[in-house]
mmJSON file of the N, C-alpha and C atoms, coordinates in Angstrom:
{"data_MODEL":{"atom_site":{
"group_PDB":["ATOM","ATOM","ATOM","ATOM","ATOM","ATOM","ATOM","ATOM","ATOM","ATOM","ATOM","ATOM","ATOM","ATOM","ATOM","ATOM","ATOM","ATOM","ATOM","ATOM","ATOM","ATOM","ATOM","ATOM","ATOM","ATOM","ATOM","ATOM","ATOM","ATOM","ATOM","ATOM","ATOM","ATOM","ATOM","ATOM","ATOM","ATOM","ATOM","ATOM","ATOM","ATOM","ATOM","ATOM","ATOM","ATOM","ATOM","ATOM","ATOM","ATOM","ATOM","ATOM","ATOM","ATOM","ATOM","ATOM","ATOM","ATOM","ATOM","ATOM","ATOM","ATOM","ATOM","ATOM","ATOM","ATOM","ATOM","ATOM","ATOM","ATOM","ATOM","ATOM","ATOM","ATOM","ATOM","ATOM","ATOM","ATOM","ATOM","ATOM","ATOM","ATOM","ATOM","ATOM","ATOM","ATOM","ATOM","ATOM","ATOM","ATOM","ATOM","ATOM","ATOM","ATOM","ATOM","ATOM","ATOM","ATOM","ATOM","ATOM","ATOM","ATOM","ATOM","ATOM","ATOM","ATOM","ATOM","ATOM","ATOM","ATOM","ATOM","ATOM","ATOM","ATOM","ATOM","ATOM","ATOM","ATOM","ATOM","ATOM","ATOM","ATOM","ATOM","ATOM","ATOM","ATOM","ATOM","ATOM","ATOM","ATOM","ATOM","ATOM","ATOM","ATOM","ATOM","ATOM","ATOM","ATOM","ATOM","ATOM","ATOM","ATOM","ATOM","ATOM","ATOM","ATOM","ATOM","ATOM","ATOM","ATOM","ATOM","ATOM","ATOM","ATOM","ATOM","ATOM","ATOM","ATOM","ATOM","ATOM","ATOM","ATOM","ATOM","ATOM","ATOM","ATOM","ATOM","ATOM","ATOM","ATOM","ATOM","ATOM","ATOM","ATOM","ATOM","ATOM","ATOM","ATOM","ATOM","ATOM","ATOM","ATOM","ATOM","ATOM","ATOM","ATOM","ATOM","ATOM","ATOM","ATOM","ATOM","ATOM","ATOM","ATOM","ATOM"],
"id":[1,2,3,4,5,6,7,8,9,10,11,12,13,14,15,16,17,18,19,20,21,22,23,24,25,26,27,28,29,30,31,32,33,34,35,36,37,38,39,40,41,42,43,44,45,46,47,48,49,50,51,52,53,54,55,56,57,58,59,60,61,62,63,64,65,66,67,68,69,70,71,72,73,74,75,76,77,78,79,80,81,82,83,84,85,86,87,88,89,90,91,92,93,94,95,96,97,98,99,100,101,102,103,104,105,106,107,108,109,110,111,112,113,114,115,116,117,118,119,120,121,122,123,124,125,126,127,128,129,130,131,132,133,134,135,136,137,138,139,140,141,142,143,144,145,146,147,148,149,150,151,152,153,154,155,156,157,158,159,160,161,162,163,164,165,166,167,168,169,170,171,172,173,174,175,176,177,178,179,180,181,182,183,184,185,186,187,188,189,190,191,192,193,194,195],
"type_symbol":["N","C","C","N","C","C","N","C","C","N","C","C","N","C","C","N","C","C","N","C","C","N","C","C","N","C","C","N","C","C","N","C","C","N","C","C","N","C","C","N","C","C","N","C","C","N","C","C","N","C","C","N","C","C","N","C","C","N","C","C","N","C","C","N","C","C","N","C","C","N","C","C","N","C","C","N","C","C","N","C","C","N","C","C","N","C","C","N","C","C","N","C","C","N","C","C","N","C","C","N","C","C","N","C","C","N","C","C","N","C","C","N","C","C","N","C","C","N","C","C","N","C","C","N","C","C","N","C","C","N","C","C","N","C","C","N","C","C","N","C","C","N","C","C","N","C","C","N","C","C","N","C","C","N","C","C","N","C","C","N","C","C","N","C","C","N","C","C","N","C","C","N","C","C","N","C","C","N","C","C","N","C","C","N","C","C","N","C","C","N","C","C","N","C","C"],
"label_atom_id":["N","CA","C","N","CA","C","N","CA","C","N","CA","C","N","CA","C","N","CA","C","N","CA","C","N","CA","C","N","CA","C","N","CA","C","N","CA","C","N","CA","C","N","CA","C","N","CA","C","N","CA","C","N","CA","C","N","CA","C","N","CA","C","N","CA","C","N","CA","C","N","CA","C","N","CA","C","N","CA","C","N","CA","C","N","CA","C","N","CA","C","N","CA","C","N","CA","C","N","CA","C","N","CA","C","N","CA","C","N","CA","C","N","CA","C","N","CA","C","N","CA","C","N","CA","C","N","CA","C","N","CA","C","N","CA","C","N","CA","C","N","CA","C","N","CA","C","N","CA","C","N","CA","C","N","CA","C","N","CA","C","N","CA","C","N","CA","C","N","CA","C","N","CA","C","N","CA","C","N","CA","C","N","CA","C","N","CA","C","N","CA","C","N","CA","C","N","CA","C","N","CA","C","N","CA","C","N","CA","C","N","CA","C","N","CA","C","N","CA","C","N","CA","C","N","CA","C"],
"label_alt_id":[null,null,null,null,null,null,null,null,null,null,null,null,null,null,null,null,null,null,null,null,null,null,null,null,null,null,null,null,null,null,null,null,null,null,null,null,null,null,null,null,null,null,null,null,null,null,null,null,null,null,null,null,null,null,null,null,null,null,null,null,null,null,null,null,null,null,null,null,null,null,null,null,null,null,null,null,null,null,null,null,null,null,null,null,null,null,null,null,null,null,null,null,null,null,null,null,null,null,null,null,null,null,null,null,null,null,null,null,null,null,null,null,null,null,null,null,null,null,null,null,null,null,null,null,null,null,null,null,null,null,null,null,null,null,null,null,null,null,null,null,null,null,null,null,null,null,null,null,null,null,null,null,null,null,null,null,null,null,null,null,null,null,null,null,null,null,null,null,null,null,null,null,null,null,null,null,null,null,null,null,null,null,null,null,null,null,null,null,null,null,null,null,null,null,null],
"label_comp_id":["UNK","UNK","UNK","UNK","UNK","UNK","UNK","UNK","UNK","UNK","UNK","UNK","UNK","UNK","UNK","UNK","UNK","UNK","UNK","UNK","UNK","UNK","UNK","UNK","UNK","UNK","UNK","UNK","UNK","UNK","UNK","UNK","UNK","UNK","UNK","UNK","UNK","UNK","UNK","UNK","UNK","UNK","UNK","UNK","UNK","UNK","UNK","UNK","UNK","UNK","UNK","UNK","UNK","UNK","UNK","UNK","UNK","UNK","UNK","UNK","UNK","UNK","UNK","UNK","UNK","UNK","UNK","UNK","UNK","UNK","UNK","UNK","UNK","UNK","UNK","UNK","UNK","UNK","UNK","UNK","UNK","UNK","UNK","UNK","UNK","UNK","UNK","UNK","UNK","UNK","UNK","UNK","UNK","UNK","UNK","UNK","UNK","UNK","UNK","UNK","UNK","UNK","UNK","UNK","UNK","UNK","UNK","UNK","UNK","UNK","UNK","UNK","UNK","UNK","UNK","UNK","UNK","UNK","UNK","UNK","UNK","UNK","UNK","UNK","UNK","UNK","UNK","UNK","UNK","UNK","UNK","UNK","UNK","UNK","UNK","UNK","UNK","UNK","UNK","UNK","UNK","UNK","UNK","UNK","UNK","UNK","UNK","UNK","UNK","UNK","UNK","UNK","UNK","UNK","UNK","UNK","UNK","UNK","UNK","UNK","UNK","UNK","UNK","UNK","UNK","UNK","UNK","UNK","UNK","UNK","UNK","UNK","UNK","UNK","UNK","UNK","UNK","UNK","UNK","UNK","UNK","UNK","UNK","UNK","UNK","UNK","UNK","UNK","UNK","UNK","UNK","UNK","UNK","UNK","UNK"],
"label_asym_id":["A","A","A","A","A","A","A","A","A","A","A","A","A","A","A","A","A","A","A","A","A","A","A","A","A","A","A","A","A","A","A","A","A","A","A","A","A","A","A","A","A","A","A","A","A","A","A","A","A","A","A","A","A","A","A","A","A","A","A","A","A","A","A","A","A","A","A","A","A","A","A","A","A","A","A","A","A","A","A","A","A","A","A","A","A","A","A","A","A","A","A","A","A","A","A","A","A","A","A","A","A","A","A","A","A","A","A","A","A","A","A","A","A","A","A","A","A","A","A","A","A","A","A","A","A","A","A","A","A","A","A","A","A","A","A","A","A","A","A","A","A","A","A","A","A","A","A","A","A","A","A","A","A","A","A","A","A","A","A","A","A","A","A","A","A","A","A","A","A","A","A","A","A","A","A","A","A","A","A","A","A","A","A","A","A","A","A","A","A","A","A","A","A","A","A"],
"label_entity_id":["1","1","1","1","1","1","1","1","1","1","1","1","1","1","1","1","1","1","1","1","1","1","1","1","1","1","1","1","1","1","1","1","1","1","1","1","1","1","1","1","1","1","1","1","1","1","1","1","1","1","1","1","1","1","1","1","1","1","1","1","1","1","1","1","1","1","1","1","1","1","1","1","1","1","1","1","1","1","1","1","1","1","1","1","1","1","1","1","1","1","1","1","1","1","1","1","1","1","1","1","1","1","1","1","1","1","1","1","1","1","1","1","1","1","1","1","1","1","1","1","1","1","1","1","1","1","1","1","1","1","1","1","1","1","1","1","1","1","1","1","1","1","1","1","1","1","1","1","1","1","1","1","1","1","1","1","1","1","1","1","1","1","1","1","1","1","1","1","1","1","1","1","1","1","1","1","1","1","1","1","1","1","1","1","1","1","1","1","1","1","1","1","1","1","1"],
"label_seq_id":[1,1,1,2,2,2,3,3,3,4,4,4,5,5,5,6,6,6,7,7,7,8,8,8,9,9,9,10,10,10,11,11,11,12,12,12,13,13,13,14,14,14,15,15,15,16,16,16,17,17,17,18,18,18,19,19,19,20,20,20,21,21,21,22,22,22,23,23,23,24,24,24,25,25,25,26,26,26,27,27,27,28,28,28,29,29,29,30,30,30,31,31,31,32,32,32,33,33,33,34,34,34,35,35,35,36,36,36,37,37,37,38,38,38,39,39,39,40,40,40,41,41,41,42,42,42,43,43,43,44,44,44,45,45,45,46,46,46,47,47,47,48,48,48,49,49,49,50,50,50,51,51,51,52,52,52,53,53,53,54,54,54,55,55,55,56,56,56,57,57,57,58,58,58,59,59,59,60,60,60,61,61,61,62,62,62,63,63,63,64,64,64,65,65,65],
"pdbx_PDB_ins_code":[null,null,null,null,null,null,null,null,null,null,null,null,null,null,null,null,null,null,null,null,null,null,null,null,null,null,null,null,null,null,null,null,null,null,null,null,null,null,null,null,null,null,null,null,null,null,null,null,null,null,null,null,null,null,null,null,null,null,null,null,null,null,null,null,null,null,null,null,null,null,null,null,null,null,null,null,null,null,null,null,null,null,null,null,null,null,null,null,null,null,null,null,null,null,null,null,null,null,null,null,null,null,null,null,null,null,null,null,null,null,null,null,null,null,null,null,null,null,null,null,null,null,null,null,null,null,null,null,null,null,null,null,null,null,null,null,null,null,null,null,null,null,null,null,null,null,null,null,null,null,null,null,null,null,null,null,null,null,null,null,null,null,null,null,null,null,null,null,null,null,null,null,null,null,null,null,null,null,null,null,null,null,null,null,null,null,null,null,null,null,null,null,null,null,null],
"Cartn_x":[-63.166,-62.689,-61.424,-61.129,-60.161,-59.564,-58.151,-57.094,-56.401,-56.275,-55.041,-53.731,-52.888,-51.528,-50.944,-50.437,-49.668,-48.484,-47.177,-46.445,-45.172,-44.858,-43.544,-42.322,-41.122,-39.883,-38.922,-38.55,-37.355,-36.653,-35.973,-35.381,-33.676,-33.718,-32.155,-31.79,-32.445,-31.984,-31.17,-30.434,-29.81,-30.352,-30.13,-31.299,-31.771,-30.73,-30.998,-31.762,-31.594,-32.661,-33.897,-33.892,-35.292,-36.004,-35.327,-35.943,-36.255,-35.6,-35.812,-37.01,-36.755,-37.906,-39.612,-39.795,-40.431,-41.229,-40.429,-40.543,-41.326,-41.08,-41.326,-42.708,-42.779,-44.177,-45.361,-44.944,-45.821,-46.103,-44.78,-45.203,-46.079,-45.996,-47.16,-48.439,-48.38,-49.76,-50.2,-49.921,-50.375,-50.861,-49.884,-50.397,-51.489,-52.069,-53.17,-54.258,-54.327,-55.131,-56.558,-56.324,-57.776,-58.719,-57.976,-58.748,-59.737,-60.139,-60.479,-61.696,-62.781,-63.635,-63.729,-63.197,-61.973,-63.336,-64.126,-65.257,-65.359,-65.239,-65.683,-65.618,-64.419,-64.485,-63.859,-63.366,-62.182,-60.816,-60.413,-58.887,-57.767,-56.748,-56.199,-54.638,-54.425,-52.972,-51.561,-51.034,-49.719,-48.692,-48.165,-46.389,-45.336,-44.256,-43.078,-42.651,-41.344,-40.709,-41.134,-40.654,-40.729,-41.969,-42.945,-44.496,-44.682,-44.355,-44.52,-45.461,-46.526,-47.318,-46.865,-46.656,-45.959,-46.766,-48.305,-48.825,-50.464,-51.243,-52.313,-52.329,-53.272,-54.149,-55.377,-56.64,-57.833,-58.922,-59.999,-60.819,-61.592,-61.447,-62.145,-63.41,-63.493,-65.015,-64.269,-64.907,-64.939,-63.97,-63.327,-62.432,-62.51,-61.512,-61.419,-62.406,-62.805,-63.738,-62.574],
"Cartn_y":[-34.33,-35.635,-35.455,-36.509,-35.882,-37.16,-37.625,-39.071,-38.921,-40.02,-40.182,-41.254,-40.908,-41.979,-41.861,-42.772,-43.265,-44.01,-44.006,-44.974,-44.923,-45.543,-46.222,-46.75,-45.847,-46.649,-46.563,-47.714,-48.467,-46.968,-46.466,-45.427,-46.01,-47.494,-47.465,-47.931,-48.053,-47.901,-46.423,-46.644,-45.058,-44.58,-43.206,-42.217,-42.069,-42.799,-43.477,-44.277,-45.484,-46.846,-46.358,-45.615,-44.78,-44.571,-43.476,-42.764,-43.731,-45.031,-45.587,-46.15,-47.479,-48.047,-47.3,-45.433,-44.883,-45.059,-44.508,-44.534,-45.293,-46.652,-48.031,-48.269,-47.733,-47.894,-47.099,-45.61,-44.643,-44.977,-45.504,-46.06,-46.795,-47.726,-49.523,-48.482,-47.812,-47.929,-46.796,-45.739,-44.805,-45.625,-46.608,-47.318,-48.132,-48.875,-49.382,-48.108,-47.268,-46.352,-46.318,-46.753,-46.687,-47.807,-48.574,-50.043,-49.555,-48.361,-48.254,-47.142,-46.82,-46.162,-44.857,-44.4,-43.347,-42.658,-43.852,-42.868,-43.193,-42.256,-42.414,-43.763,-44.294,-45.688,-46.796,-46.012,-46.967,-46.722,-48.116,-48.023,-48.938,-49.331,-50.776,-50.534,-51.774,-51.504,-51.263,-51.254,-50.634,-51.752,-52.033,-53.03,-52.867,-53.84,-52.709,-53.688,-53.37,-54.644,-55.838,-55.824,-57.356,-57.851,-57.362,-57.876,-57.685,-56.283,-56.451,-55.168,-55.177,-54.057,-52.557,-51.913,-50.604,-49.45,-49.205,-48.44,-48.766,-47.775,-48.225,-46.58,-46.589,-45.332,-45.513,-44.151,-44.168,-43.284,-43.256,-41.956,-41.732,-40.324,-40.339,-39.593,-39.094,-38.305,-37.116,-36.171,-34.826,-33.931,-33.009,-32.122,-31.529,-31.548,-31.369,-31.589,-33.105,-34.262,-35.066],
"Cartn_z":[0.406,0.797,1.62,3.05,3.517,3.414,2.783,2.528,3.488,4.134,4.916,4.463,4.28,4.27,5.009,5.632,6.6,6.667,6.616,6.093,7.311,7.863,8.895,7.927,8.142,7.416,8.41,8.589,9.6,9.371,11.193,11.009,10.665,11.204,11.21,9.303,8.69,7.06,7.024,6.095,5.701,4.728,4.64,4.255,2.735,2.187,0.591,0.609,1.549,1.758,2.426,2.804,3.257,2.037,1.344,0.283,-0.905,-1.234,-2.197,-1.848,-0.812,-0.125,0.306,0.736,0.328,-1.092,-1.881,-3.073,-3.804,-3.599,-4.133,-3.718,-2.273,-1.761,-2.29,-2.71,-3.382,-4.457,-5.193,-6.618,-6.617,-6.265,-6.218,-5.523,-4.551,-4.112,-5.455,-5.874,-6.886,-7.971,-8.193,-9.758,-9.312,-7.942,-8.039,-7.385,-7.681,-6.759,-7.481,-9.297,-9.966,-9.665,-8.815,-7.997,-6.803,-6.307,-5.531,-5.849,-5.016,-5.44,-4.827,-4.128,-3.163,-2.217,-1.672,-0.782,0.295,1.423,2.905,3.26,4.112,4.528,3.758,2.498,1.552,2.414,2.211,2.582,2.525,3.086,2.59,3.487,3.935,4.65,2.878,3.748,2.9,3.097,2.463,2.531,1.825,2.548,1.912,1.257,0.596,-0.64,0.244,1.955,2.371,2.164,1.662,2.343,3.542,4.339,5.778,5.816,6.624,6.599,7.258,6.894,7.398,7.799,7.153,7.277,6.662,6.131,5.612,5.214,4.386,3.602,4.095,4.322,4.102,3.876,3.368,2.82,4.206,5.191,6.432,6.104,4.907,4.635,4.006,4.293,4.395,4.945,3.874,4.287,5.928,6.906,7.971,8.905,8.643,9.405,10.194],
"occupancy":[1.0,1.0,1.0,1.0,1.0,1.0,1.0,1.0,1.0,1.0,1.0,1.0,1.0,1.0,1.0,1.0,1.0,1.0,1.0,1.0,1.0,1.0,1.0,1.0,1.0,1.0,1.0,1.0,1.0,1.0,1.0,1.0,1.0,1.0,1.0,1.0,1.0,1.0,1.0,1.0,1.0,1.0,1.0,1.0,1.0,1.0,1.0,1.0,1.0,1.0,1.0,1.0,1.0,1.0,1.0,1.0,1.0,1.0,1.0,1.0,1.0,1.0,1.0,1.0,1.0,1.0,1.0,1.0,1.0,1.0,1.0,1.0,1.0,1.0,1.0,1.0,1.0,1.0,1.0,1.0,1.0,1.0,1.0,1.0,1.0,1.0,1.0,1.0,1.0,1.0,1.0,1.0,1.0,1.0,1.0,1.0,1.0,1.0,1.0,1.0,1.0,1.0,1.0,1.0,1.0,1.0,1.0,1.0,1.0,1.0,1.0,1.0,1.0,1.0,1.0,1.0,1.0,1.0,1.0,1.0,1.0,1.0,1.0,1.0,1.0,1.0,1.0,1.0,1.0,1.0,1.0,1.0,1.0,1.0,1.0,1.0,1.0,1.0,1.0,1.0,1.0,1.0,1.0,1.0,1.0,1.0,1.0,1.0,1.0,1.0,1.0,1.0,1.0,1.0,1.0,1.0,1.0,1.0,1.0,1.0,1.0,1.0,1.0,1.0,1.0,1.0,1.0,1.0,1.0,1.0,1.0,1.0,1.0,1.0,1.0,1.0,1.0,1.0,1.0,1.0,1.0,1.0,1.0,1.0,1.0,1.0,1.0,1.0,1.0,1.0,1.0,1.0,1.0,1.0,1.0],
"B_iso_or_equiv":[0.0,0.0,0.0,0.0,0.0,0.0,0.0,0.0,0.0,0.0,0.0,0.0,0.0,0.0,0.0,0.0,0.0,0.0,0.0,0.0,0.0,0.0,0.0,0.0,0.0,0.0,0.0,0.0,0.0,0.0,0.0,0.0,0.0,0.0,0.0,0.0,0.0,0.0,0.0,0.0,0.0,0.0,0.0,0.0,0.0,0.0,0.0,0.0,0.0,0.0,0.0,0.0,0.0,0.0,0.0,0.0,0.0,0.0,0.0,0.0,0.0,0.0,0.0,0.0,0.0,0.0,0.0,0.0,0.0,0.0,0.0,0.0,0.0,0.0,0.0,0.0,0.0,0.0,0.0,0.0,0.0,0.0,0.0,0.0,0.0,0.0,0.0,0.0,0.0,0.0,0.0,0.0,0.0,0.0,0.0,0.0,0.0,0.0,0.0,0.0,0.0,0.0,0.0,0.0,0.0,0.0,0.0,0.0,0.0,0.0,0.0,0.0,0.0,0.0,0.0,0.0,0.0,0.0,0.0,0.0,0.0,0.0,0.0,0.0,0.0,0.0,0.0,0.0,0.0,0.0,0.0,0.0,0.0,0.0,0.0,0.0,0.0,0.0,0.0,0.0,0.0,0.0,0.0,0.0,0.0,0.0,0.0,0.0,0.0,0.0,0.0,0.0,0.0,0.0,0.0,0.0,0.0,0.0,0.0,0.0,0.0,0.0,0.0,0.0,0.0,0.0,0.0,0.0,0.0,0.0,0.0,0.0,0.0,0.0,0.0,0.0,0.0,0.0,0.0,0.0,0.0,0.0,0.0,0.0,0.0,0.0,0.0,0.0,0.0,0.0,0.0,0.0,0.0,0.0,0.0],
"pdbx_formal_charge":[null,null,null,null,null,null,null,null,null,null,null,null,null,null,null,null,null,null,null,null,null,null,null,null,null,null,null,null,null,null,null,null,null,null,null,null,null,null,null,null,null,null,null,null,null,null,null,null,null,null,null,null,null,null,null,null,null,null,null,null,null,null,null,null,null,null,null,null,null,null,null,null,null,null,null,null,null,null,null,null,null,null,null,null,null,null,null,null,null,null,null,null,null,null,null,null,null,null,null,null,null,null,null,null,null,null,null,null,null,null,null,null,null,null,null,null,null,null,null,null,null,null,null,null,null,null,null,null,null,null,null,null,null,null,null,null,null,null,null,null,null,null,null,null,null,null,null,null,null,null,null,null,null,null,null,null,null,null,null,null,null,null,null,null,null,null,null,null,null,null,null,null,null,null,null,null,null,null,null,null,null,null,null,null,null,null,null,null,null,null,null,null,null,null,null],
"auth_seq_id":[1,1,1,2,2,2,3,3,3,4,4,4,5,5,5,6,6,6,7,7,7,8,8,8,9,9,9,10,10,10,11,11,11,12,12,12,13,13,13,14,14,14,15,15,15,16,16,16,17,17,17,18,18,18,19,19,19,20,20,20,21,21,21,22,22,22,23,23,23,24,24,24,25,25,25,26,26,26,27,27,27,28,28,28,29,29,29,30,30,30,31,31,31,32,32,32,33,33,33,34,34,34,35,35,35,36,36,36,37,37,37,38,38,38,39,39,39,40,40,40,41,41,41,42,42,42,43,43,43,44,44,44,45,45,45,46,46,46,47,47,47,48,48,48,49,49,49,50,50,50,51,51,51,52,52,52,53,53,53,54,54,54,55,55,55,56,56,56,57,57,57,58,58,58,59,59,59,60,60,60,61,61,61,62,62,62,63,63,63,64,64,64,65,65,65],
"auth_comp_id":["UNK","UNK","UNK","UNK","UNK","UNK","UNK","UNK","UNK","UNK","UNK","UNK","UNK","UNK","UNK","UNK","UNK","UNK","UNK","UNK","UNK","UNK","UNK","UNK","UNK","UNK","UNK","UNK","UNK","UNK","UNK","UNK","UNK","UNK","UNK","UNK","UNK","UNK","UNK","UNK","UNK","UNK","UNK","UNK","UNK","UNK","UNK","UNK","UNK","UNK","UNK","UNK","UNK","UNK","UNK","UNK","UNK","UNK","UNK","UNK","UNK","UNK","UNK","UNK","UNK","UNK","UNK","UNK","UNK","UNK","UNK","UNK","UNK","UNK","UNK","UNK","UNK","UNK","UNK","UNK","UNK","UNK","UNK","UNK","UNK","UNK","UNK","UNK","UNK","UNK","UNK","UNK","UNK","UNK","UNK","UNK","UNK","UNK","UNK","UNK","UNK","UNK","UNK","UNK","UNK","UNK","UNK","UNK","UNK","UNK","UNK","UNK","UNK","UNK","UNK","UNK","UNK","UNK","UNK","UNK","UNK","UNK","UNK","UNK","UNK","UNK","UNK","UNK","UNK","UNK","UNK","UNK","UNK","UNK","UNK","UNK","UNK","UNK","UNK","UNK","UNK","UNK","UNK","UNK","UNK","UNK","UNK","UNK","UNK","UNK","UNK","UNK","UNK","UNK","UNK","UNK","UNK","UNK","UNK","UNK","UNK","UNK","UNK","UNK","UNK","UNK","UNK","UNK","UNK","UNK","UNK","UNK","UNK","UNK","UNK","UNK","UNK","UNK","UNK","UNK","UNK","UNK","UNK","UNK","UNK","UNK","UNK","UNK","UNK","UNK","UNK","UNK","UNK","UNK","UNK"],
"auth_asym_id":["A","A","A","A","A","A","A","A","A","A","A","A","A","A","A","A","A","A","A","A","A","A","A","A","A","A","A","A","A","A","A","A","A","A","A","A","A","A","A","A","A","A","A","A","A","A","A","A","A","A","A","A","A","A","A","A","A","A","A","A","A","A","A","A","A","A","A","A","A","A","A","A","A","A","A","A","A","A","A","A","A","A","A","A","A","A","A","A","A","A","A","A","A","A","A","A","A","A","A","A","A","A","A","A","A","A","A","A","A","A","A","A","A","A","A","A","A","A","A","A","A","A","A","A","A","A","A","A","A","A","A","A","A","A","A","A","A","A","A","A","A","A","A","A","A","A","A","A","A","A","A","A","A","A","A","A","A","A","A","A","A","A","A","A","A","A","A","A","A","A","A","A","A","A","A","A","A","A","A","A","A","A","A","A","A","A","A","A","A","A","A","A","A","A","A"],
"auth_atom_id":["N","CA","C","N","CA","C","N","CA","C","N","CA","C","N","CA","C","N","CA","C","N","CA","C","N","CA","C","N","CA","C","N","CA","C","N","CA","C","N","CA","C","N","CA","C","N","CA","C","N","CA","C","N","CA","C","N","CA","C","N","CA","C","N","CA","C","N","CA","C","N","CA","C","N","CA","C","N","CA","C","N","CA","C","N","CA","C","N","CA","C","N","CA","C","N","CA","C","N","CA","C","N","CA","C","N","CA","C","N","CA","C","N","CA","C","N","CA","C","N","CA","C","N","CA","C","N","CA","C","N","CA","C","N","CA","C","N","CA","C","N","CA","C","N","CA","C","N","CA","C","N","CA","C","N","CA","C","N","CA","C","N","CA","C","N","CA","C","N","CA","C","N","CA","C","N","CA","C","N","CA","C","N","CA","C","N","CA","C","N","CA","C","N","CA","C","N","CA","C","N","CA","C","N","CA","C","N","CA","C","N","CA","C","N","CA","C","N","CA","C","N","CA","C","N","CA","C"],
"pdbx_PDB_model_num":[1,1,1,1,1,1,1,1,1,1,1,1,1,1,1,1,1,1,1,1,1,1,1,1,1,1,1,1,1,1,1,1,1,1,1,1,1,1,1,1,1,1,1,1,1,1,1,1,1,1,1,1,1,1,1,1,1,1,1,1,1,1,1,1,1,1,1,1,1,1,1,1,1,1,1,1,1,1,1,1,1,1,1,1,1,1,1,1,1,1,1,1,1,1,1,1,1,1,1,1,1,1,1,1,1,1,1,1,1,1,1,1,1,1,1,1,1,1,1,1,1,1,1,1,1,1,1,1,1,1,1,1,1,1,1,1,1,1,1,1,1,1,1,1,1,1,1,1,1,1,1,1,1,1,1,1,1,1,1,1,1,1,1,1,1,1,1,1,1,1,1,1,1,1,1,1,1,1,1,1,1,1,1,1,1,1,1,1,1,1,1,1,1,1,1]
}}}
């Protein structure tokens, strides 16, 4: 299976507000990750504390597909 994540964090935050805001995002998406059935063509945008979409995750198939 090959996952992709993808995630955009405002460069002008400082590098704490980076890392927290990161953070926050891995958390939430990890804890819903058993919501998903993780096969070829699953995927879902990503958001940050604001509710603003920053990125997305997705299952592209097959290891180095």
């Amino acid at each position: 299976m090959k996952f992709l994540l993808e995630v955009t964090v405002d460069d002008a935050l400082p590098a704490e507000d980076k890392a927290r805001e990161l953070g926050r995002i891995l958390r939430y998406w990890g804890g819903n990750l058993h919501h998903y059935a993780l096969v070829p063509g699953d995927g879902s945008p990503i958001h940050d504390s604001a509710f603003q979409e920053v990125g997305h995750w997705r299952v592209a198939g097959a290891a180095g597909a």
